[in-house]
Backbone as CSV, one residue per row, in Angstrom:
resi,resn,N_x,N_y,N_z,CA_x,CA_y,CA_z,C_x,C_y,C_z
1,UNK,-2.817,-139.440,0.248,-1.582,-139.077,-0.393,-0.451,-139.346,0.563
2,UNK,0.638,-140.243,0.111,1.684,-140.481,0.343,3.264,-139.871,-0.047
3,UNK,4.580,-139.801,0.660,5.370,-139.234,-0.115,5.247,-137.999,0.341
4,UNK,6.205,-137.114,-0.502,6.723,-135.383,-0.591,5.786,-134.639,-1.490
5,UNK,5.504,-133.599,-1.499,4.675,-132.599,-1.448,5.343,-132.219,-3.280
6,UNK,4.391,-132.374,-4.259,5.115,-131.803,-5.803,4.690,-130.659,-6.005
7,UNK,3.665,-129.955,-4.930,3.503,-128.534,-4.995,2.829,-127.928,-4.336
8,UNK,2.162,-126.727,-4.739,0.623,-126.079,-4.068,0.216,-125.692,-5.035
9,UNK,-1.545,-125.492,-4.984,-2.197,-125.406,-5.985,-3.526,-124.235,-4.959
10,UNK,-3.434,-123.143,-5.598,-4.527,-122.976,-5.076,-5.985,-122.110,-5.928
11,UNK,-7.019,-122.713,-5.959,-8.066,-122.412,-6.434,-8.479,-121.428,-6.389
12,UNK,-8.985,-120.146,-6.757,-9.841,-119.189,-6.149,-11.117,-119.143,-6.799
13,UNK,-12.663,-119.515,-6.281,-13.750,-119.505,-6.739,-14.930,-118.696,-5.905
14,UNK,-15.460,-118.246,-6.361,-16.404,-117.613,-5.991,-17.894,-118.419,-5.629
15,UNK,-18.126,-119.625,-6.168,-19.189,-120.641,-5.993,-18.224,-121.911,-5.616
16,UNK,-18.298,-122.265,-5.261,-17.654,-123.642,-4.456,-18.874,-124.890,-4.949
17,UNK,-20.077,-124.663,-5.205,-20.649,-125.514,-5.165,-20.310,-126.025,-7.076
18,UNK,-19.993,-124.996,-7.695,-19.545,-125.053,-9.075,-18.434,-125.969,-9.647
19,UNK,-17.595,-125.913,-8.243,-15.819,-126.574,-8.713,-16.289,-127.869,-8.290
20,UNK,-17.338,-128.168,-7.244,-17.927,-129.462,-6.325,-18.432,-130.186,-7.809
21,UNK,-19.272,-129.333,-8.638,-20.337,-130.418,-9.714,-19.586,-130.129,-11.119
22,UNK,-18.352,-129.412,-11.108,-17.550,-129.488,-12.380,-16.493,-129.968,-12.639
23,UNK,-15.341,-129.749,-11.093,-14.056,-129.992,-11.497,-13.509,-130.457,-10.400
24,UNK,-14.898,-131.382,-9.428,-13.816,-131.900,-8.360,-12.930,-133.350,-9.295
25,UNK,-13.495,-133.689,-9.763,-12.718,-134.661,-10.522,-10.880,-133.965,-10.648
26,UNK,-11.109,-133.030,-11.438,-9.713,-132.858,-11.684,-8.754,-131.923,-10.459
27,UNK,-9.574,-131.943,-9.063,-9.243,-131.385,-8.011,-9.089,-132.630,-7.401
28,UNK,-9.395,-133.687,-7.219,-9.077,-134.669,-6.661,-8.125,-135.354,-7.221
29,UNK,-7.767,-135.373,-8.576,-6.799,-135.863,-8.918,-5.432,-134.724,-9.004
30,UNK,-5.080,-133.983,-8.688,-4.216,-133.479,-8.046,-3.569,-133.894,-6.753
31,UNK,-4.705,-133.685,-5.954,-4.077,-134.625,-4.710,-3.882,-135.815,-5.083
32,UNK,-4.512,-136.375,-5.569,-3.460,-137.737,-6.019,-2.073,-137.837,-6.226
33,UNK,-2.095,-136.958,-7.385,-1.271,-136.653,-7.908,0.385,-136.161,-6.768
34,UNK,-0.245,-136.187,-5.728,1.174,-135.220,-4.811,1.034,-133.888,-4.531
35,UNK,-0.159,-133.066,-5.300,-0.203,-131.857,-5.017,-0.981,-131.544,-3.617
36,UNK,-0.791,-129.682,-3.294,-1.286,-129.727,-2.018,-2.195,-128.715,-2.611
37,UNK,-3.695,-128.992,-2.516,-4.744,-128.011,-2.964,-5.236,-127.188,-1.822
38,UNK,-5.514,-125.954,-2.041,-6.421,-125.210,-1.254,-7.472,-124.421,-2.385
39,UNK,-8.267,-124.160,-1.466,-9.350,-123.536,-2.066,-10.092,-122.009,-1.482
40,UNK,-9.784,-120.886,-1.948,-10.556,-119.803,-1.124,-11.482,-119.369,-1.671
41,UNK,-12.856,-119.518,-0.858,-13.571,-118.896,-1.394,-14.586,-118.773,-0.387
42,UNK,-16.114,-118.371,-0.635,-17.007,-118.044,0.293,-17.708,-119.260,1.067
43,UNK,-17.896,-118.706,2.267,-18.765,-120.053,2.814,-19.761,-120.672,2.427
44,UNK,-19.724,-122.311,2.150,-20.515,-123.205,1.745,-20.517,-124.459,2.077
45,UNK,-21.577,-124.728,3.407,-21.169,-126.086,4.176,-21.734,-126.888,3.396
46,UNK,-22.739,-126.867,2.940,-23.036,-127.868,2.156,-21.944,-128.347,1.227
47,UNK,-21.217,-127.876,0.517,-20.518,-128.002,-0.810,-18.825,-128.408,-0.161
48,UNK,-18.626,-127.431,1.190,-17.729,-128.028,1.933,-17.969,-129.380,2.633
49,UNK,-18.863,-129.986,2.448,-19.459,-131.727,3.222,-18.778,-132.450,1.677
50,UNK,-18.820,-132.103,0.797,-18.196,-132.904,-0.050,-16.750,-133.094,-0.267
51,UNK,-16.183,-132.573,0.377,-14.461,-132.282,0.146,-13.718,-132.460,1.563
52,UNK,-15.014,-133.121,2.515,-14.130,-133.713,3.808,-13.559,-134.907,3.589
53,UNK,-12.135,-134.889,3.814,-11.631,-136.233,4.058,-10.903,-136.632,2.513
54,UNK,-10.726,-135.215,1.489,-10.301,-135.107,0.011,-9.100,-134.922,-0.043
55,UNK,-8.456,-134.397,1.774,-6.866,-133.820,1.531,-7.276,-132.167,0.755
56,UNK,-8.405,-131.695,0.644,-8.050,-130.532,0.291,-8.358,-129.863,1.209
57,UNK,-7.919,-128.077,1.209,-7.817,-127.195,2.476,-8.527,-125.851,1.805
58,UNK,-9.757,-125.633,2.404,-10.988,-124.638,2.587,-9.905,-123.199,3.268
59,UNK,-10.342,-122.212,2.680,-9.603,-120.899,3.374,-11.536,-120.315,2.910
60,UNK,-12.090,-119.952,3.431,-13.317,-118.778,3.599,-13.133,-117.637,3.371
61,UNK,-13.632,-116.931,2.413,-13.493,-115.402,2.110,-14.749,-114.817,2.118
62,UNK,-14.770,-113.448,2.605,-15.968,-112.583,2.546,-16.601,-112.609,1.312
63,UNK,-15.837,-113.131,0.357,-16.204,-112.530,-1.042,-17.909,-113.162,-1.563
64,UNK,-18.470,-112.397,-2.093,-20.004,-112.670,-2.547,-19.943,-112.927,-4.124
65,UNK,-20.781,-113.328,-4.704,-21.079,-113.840,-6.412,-21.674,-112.084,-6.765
66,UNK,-22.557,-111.953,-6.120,-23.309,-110.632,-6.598,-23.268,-109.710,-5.858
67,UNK,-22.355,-109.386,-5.729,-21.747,-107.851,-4.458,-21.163,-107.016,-5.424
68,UNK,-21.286,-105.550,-5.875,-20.482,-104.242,-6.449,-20.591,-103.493,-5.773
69,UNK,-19.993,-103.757,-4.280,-19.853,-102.554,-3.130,-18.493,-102.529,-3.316
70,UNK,-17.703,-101.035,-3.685,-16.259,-101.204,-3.778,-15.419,-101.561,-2.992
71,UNK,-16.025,-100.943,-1.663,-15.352,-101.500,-0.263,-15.434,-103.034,-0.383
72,UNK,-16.260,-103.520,-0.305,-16.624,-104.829,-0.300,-15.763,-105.741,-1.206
73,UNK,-15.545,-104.986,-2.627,-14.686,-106.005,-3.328,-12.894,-105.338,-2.606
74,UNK,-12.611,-104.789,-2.229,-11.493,-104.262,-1.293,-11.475,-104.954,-0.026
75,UNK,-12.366,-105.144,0.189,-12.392,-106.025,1.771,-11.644,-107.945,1.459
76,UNK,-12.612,-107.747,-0.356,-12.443,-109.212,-0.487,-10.902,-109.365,-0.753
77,UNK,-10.307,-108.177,-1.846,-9.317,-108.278,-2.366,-8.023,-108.682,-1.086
78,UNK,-8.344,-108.052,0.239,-7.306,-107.903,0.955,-7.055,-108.591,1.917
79,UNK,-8.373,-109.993,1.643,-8.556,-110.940,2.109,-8.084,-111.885,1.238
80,UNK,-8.331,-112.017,0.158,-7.327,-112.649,-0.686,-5.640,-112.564,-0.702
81,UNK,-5.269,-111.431,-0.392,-3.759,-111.115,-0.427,-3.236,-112.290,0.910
82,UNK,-4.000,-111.926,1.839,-3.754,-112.963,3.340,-3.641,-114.479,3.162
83,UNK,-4.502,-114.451,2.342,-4.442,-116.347,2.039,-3.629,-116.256,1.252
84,UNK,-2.659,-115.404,0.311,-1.730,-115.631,-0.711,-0.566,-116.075,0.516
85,UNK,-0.538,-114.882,1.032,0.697,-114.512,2.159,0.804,-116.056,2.848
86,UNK,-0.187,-115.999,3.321,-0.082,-117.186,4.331,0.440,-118.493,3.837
87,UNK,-0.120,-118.472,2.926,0.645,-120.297,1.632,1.304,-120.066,1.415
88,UNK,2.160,-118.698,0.748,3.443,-118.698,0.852,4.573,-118.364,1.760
89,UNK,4.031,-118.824,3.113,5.088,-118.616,4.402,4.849,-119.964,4.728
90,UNK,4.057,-121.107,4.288,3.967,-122.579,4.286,5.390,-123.316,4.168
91,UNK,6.010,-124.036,4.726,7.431,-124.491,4.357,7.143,-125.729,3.828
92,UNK,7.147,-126.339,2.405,6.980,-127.739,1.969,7.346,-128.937,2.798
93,UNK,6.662,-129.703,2.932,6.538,-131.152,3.711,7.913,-132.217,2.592
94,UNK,8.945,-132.520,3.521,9.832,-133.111,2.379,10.367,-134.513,3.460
């Protein structure tokens, strides 16, 4: 991707390997497109080996598929707020 930045986009998934065999298509064409994608979600190197070198940006969250520990979804939630915070203290590339 070439040019100024037409936005941010950011994903939040809980399986990464899901958005990899469903919707990298329309995640890759975003960045095409000019957009700036990120993605937060739980660790997955395997599924992260497919999205090296895509222009998109991995943020890792504690968060689990099958976890109902309340703390746990509080831990995730407030880990999520951080990656909000943080992209939006990002200053666009112009």
């Amino acid at each position: 991707m070439s040019g100024p930045v037409r936005g941010r986009l950011l994903y939040v998934i809980n399986d990464l390997a899901f958005l990899v065999s469903h919707r990298l298509s329309v995640t890759l064409a975003a960045v095409e497109a000019g957009y700036e994608v990120h993605i937060a979600t739980p660790k997955d190197i395997a599924s992260e080996r497919e999205l090296v070198g895509s222009g998109v940006h991995i943020h890792r969250l504690g968060m689990h598929r099958h976890k109902t520990n309340p703390v746990a979804e509080l831990r995730s939630l407030w880990e999520l707020y951080r990656t909000f915070r943080r992209l939006s203290r990002i200053s666009s590339i112009s």
